[in-house]
C-alpha positions in Angstrom: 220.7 45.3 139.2 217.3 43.7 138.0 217.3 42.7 134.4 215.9 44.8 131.9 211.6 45.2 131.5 210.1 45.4 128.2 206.9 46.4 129.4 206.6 50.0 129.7 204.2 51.4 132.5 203.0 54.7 132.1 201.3 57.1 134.9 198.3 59.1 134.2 197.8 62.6 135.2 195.1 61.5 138.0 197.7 58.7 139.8 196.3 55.9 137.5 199.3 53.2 136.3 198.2 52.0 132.5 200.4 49.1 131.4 201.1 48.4 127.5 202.1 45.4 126.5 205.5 45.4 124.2 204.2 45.6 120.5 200.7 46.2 121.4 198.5 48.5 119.5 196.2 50.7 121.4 192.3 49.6 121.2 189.9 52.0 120.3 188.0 51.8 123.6 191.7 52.8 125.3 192.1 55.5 122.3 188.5 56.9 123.4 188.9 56.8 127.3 192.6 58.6 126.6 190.7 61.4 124.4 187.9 61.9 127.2 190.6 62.2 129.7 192.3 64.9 127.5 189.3 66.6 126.5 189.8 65.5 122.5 186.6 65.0 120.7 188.2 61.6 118.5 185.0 61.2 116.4 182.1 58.1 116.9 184.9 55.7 115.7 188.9 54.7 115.2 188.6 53.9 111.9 186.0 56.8 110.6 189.1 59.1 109.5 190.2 56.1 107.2 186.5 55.6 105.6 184.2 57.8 103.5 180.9 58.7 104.8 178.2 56.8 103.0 174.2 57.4 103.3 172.3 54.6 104.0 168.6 54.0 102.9 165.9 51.3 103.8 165.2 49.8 100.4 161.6 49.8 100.7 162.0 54.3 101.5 159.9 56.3 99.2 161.6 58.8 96.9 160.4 62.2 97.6 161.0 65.3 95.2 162.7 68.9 97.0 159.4 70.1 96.7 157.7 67.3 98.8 160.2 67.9 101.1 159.8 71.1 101.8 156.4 71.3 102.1 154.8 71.7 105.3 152.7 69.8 107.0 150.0 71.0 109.5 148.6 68.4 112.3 146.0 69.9 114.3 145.8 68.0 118.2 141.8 67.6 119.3 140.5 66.2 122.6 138.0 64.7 121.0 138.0 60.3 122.6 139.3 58.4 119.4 137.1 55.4 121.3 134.1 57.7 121.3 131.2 56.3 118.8 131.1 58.9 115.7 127.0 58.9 115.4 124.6 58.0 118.3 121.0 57.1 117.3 118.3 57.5 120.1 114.5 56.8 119.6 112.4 60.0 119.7 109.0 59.8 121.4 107.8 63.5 119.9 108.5 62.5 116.8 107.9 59.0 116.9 111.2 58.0 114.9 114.8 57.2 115.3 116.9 60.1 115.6 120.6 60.7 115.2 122.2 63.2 117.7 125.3 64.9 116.7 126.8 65.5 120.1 129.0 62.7 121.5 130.5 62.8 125.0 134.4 62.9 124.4 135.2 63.0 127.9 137.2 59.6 129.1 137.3 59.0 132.7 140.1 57.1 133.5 140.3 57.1 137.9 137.4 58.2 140.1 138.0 57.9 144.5 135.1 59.1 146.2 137.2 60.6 149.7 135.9 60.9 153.0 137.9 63.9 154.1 137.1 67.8 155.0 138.9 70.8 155.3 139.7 71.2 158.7 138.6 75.6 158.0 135.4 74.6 156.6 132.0 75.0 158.4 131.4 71.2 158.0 135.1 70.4 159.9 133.8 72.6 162.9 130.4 71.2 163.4 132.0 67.7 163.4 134.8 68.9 165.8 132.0 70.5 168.0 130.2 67.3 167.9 133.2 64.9 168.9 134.5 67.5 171.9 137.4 68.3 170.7 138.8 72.3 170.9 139.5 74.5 168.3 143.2 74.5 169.0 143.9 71.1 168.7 147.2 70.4 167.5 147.8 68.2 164.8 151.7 66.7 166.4 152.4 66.5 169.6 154.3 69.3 171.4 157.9 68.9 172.5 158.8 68.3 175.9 160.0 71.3 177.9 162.7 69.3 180.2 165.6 68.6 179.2 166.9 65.2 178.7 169.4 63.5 181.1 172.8 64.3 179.7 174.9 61.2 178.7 178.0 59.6 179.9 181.3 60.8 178.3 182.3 58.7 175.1 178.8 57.4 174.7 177.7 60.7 173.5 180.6 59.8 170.2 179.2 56.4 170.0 176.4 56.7 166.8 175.3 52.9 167.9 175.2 54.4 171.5 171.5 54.1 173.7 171.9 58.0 174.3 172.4 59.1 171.0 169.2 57.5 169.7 167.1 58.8 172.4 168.5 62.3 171.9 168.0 62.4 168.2 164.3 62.0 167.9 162.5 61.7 164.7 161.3 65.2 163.9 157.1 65.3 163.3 155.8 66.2 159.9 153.4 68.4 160.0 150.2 68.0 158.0 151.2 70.0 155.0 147.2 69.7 153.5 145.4 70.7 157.0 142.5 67.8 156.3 140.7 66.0 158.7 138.9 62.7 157.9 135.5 62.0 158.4 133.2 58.9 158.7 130.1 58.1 159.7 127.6 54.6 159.6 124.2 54.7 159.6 121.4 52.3 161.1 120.2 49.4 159.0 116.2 49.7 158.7 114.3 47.2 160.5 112.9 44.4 158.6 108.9 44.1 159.1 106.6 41.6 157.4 103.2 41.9 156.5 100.7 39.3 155.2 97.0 39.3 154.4 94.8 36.0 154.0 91.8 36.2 151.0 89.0 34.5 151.0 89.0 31.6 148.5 87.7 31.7 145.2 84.2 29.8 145.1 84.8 26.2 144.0 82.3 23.5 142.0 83.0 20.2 141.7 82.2 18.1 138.7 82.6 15.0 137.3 81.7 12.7 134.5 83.1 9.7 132.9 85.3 10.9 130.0 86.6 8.8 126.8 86.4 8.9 123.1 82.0 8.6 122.5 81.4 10.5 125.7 82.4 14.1 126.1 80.1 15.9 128.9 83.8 17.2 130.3 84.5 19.2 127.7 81.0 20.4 126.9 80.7 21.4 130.8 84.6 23.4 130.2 82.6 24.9 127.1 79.7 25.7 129.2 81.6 28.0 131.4 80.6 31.6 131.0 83.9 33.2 129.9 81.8 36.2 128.6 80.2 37.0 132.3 83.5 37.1 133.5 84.9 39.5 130.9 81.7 41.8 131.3 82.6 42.1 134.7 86.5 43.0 134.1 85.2 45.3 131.5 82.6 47.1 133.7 85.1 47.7 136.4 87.7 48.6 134.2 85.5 51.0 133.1 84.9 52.3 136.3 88.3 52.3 137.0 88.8 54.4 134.0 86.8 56.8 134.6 88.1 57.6 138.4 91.7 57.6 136.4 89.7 60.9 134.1 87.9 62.8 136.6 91.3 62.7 138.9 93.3 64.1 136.3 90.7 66.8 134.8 89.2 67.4 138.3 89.4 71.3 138.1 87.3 70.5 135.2 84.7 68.5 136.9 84.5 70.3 140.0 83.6 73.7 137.9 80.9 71.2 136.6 79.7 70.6 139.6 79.9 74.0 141.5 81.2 76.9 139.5 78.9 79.8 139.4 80.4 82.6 138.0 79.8 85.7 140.2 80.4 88.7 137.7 77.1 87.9 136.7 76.0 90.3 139.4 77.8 93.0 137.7 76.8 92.7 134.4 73.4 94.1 132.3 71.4 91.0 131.9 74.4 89.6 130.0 76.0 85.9 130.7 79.5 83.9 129.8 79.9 80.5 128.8 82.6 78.5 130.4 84.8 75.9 128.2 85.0 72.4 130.1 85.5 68.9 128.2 86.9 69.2 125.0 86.6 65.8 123.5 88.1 64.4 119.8 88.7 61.1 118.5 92.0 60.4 116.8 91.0 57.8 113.9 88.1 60.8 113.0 90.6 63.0 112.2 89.6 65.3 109.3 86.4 64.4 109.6 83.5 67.1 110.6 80.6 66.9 113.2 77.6 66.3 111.5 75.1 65.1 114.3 74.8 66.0 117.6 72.2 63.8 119.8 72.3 63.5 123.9 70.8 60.1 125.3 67.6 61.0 127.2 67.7 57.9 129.4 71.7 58.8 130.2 72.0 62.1 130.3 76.1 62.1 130.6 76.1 60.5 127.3 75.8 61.4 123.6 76.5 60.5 120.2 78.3 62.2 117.7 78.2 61.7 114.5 81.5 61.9 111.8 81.5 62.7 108.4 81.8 65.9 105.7 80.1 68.5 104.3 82.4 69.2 101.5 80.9 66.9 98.7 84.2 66.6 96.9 85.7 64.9 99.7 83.1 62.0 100.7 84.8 58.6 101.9 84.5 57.1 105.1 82.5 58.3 108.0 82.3 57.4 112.0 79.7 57.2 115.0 81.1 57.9 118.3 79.7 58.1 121.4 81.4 60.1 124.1 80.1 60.3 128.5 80.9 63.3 130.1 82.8 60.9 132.5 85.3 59.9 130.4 86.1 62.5 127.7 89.7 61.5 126.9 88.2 58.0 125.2 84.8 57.3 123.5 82.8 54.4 124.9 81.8 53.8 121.7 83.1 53.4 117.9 81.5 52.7 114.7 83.1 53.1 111.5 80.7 53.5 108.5 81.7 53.5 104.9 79.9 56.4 104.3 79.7 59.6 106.1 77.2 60.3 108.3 75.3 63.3 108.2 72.1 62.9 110.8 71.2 60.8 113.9 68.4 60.1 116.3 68.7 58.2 119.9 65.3 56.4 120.5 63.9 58.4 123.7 62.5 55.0 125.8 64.8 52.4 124.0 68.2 54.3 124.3 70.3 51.8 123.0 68.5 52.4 119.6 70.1 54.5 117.1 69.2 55.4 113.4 71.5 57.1 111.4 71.1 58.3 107.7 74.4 58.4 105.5 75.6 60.6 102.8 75.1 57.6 100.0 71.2 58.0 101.1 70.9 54.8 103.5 69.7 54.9 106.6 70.4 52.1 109.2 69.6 51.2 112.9 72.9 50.4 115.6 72.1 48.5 118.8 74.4 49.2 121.8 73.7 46.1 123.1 74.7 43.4 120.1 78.4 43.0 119.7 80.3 43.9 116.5 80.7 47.3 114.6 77.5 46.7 111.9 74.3 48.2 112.2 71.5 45.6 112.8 69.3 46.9 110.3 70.2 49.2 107.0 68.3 50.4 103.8 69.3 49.0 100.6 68.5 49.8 96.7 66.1 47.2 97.1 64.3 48.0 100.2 63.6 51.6 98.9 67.0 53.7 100.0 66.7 57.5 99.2 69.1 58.5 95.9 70.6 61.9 97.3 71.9 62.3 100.9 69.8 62.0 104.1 69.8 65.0 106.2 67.6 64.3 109.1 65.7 61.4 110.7 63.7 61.0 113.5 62.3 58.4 115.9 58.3 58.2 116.2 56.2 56.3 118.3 55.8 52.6 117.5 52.6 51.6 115.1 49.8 49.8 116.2 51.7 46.4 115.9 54.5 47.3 118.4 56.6 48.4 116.0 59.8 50.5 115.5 59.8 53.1 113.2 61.3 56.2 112.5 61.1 59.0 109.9 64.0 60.4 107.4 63.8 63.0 104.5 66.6 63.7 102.2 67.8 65.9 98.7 65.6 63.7 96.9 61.9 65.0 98.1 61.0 62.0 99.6 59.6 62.0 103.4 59.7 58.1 104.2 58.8 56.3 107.1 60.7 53.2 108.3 59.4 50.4 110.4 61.9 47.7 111.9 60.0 44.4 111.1 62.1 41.7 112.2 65.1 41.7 110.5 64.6 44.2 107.3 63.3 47.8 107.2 59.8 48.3 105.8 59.8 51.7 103.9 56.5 53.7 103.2 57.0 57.6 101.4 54.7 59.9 103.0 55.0 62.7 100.7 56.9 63.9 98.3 58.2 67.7 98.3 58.2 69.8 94.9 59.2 73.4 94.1 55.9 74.3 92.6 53.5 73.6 96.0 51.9 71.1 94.7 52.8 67.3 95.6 54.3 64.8 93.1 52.2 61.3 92.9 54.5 58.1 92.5 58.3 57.8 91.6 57.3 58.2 88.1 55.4 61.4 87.8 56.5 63.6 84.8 57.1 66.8 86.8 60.6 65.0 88.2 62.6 68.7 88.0 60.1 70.4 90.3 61.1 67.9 93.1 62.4 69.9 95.9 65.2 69.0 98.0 64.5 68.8 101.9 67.2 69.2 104.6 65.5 69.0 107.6 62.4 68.8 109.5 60.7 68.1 112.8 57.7 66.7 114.5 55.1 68.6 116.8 55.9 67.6 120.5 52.2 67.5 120.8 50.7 66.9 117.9 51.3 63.5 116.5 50.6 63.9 112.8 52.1 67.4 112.7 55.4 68.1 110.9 57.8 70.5 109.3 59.9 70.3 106.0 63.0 72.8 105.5 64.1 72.7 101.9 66.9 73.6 99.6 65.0 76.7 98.2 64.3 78.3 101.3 60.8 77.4 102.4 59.4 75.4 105.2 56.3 73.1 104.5 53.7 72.2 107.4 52.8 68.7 106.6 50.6 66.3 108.1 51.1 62.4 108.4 47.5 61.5 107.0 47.5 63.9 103.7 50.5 63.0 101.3 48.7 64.9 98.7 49.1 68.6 99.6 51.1 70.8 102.4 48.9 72.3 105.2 51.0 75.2 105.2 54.2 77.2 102.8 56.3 80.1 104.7 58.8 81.7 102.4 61.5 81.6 105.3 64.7 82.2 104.0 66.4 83.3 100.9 68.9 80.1 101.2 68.6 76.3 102.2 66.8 75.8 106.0 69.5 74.4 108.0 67.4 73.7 111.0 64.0 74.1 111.8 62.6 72.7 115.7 59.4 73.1 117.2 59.5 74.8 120.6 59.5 72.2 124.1 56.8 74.1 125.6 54.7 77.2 123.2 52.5 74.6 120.9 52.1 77.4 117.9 56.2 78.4 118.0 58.7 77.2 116.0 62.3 78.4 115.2 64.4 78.4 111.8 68.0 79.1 110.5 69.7 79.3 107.4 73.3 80.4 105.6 71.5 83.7 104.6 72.7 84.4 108.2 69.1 85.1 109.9 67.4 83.2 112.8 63.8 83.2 112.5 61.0 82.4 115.1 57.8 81.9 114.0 53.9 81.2 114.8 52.4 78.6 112.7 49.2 80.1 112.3 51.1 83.2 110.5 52.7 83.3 107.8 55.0 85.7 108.4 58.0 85.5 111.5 57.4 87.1 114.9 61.2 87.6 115.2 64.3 87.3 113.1 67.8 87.9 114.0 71.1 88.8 111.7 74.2 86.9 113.3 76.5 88.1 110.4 77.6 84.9 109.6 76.6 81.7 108.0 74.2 80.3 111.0 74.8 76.3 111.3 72.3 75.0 113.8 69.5 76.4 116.4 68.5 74.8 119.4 65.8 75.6 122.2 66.6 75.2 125.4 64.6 72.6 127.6 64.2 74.6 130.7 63.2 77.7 129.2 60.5 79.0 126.5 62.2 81.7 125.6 65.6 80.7 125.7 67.3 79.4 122.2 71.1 79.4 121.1 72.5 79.5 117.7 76.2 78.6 116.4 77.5 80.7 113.1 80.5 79.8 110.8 82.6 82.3 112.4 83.1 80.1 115.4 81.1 82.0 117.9 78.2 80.8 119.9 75.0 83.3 120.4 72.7 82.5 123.5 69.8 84.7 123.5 66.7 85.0 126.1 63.7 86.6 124.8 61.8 87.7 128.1 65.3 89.7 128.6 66.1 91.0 125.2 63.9 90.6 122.1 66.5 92.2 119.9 69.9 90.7 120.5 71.8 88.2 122.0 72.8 88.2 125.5 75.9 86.1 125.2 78.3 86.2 122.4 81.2 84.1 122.8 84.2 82.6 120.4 84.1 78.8 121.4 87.2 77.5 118.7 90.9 77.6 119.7 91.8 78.1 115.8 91.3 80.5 113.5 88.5 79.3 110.0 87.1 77.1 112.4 83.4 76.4 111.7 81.0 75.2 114.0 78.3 72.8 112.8 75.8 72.0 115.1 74.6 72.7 118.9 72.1 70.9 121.4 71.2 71.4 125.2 71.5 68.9 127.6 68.5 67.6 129.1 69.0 68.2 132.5 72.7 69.6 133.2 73.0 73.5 132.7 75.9 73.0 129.4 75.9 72.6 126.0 77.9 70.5 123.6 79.0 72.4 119.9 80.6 70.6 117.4 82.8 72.3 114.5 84.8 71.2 111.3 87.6 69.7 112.7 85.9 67.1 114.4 85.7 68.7 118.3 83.3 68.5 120.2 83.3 71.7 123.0 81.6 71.7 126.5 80.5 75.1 127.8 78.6 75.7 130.8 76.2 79.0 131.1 76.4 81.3 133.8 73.6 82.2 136.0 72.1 85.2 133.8 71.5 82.7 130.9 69.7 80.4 132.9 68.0 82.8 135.2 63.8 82.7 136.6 62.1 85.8 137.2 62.4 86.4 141.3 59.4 86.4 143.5 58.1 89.3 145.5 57.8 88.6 149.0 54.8 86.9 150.2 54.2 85.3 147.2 55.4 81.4 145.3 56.6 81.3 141.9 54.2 79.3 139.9 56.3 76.4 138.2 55.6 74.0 135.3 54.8 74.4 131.6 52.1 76.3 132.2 54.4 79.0 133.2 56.7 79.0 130.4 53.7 78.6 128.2 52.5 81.8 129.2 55.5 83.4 129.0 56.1 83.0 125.6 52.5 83.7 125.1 53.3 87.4 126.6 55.8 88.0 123.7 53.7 86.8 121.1 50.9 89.1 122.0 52.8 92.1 121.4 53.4 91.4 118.3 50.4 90.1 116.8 48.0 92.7 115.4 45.0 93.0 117.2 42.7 91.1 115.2 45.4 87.9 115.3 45.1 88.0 119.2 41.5 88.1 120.0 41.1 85.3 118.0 
């Protein structure tokens, strides 16, 4: 009998023996492994029966009230990127500033695979599948094989490392669960071609010379060079270059400059259109009106413009400009002036030659030619400037010495004549206007409030000594060069100042007049009283005759519309009324024909200058019969305004 065994073996309900060691107390993994086999929750630990619960708390854990506790707390999720900038500022060319933009991408794009695959159903799939030959059955797996496989050997078939079974137990085919097809295709690398041109070398001169400290014919030959040639020529082509660049760009423009006839003419009464073409402004002259117009008779695509203002709270600065109807998106030239300008003249042989009378009452002379931006002669307090603004001035044919000269009048009744004598300006006053009639003697004559203001005049295209005065009160004075003492002539024109008054190119006896009262007047100057006068319901700003007709004369009014009217078509109004501003209290200031070209420039308030081109029926000849020449020449015109005159003179008047 085997001795007696302390140790006590106990069997589990699942088979398992568990020995305990005599005296041993159970572990508490062995406690928890017994009360998971018995399905007895025994708590996290052995000893938590015997030990009170206690709370523990971080030491740094902030007190909160039940209040704080209960309160809720709302946290809102957003897509917006938390790496996103918050403000992005971009550069704005409208407004010329920096700008911040308030919309931020927040998208974040974490993978991007460009794929090369196609639906094997869509349109692209079949046209690559027709390409390549291949059907439109085409199975993606192979199909099974219909005969049977050879039948193995008895006890192989049990064997799972046997030959047989492995052959029979294929690997079944997945089929394509996406139905793609992959597609790829390489293109052809573009041949490599070179291309070389050979110039012809720059022209070479070879100098030489013994250089050192006393001797320095090197550098005065380097100094000899003629940089300035060079840089003339890179201007003058530059210029050209330029000026293809415009005519490209506003070549509708130039070709209805060239060619554009408009052919409703046929349909109207006797009545024409102007068509707008250039428009050209200068951005340093903003708020600065046009108050000279002058074409270049030498150049005929080029004119000057002259900048200032007719409001006489507002005088400052003031500009010359001269704009080619070649290049109308740039002046070719700029001259700033301190004053404004209010009248200019472009000698008619010497073209370069331009005088210019300012609102301070100087008058100067600009040549083209001479670099910098002063004039190379201007009037002075000592050399006789006028006191009051100059309105007008005019170039006359040089003295007996070969001498420049030119005329001016201005608001203070003075009619002076100014010679360009080396470098100064020789003044001589001519006459002296007055209210009264009669003509004041010296600058210190008693009578000083009769003096009359003058605003304008203009010399007889024939007639060397003969002249006209407009003045402030409304009358025009017929003046002669050799009496300063008296006028050879008063007309009570208007009831307001003469804005304008111009001899006629071809009719020696007719002259034309405007004023603010709104009336257009056209007189002969051996009566006193006007053969026509028109009412344009508006403040009338300029007149101008046209060069290729007698008859022919266009006006421009405050109201921003241009008249054109023809005389030998309609003697009572205007055949072409037309609005030539964009904006609304526009003004225009002034208007003049070009010489040649069948377009006039207008000028207004803002500073624009307008190009408008007239339509057949305001340029139009009387048509021949047949068998028979048109007679051409002054003569003609002459004779044409002649007509008009006779029916209005009284009898006695025209068989004089």
């Amino acid at each position: 009998m085997p001795p007696p065994n302390n140790n006590v073996a106990a069997i589990g309900r699942k088979g398992s023996v568990v020995q305990k060691a005599p005296g041993a107390k159970p572990t508490k993994a062995a406690n928890k492994k017994k009360d998971e086999e018995e399905g007895v929750d025994g708590g996290d630990g052995w000893d938590d029966w015997t030990h009170g619960k206690a709370l523990i708390k971080p030491q740094d854990q902030l007190e909160l009230t039940e209040t704080e506790l209960k309160e809720e707390i709302t946290r809102i999720l957003t897509a917006n990127n938390p790496h996103a900038p918050q403000n992005i500022v971009r550069y704005s060319f409208k407004e010329r500033s920096f700008k911040s933009t308030s919309v931020v991408d927040q998208m974040a794009v974490h993978f991007v695979l460009e794929g090369s695959l196609l639906h094997q159903d869509s349109d692209e799939a079949r046209r690559l599948r027709a390409k390549e030959g291949l059907s439109e059955g085409t199975k993606t797996h192979s199909e099974p094989d219909e005969e049977k496989p050879e039948t193995p050997e008895a006890g192989e078939e049990d064997r799972p490392d046997s030959a047989a079974s492995k052959t029979d137990k294929k690997e079944p085919k997945i089929t394509n669960q996406f139905n793609f097809s992959e597609r790829a295709s390489q293109t052809l690398n573009n041949p490599l071609r070179e291309r070389s041109c050979q110039t012809e070398p720059p022209p070479r001169n070879v100098f030489s010379a013994t250089a050192s400290q006393e001797n320095s014919d090197m550098k005065c030959s380097y100094c000899l060079i003629p940089s300035s040639l060079k840089m003339g020529k890179l201007s003058k082509k530059s210029t050209i270059l330029e000026r293809m660049v415009n005519q490209n760009t506003f070549d509708d423009v130039a070709q209805d400059f060239k060619y554009f006839e408009d052919g409703s003419d046929e349909f109207r009464d006797k009545e024409g259109t102007l068509l707008p073409l250039w428009k050209f402004h200068y951005d340093k002259a903003k708020r600065l009106s046009v108050t000279a117009l002058c074409w270049n008779k030498k150049y005929q695509d080029l004119f000057a413009v002259g900048m200032g203002s007719y409001d006489f709270s507002k005088q400052g600065r003031g500009m010359l400009v001269f704009y080619s109807l070649k290049k109308s998106a740039f002046p070719e030239y700029t001259y700033p002036t301190p004053s404004g300008v209010l009248c200019l003249d472009i000698h008619e042989q010497h073209s370069y030659l331009v005088a210019v009378g300012f609102y301070d009452g100087c008058v100067a002379v600009y040549n083209l030619q001479e670099e910098g931006l002063e004039p190379v002669y201007k009037s002075t307090a000592k050399t006789g400037k006028h006191t009051d603004p100059v309105w007008q001035v005019c170039w006359q044919n040089d003295d007996l010495d070969s001498n420049h000269n030119f005329y001016s009048v201005s608001s203070d009744g003075r009619v002076v004549s100014w010679t360009l004598v080396k470098n100064e300006l020789v003044f001589t006053d001519i006459i002296r206007l007055s209210v009264n009639g009669a003509v004041s003697e010296g600058p210190e004559d008693a009578q000083q409030p009769s003096i009359a203001s003058g605003t304008s005049f203009d010399f007889h295209k024939q007639i060397d000594y003969l002249f006209l005065v407009g003045t402030e009160e409304g009358k025009i004075h017929k003046c002669s060069k050799t009496y300063s003492s008296q006028f050879l002539e008063t007309y009570v024109a208007h009831s307001m100042a003469v804005d304008a008054v111009k001899w006629n190119h071809f009719h020696p006896k007719v002259f034309i007049s405007c004023s603010s009262d709104w009336t257009v007047k056209i007189w002969d100057h051996t009566i006193n009283t006007p053969m026509f006068t028109f009412d344009l319901n508006a403040a009338v700003g300029d007149v101008a005759w046209s060069p290729y007709s007698s008859t022919v004369f266009a006006a421009v009014t405050t109201d921003g519309t241009v008249h054109v009217f023809d005389l030998d078509i309609n003697k009572y109004e205007a055949i072409c009324q037309q609005l030539a501003v964009g904006k609304k209290k526009t003004k225009l200031t002034h208007i003049e024909f070009n010489p040649i070209h069948p377009i006039i420039i207008v000028g207004d308030d803002r500073g624009y200058v307008t190009s408008l081109k007239l339509s057949p029926n305001l340029r139009k000849k009387p048509k021949a019969k047949k068998g028979q020449e048109l007679p051409k020449g002054p003569e003609v015109e002459v004779a044409k305004m002649e007509k008009l005159l006779s029916l209005l003179r009284e009898p006695e008047q025209s068989t004089v």
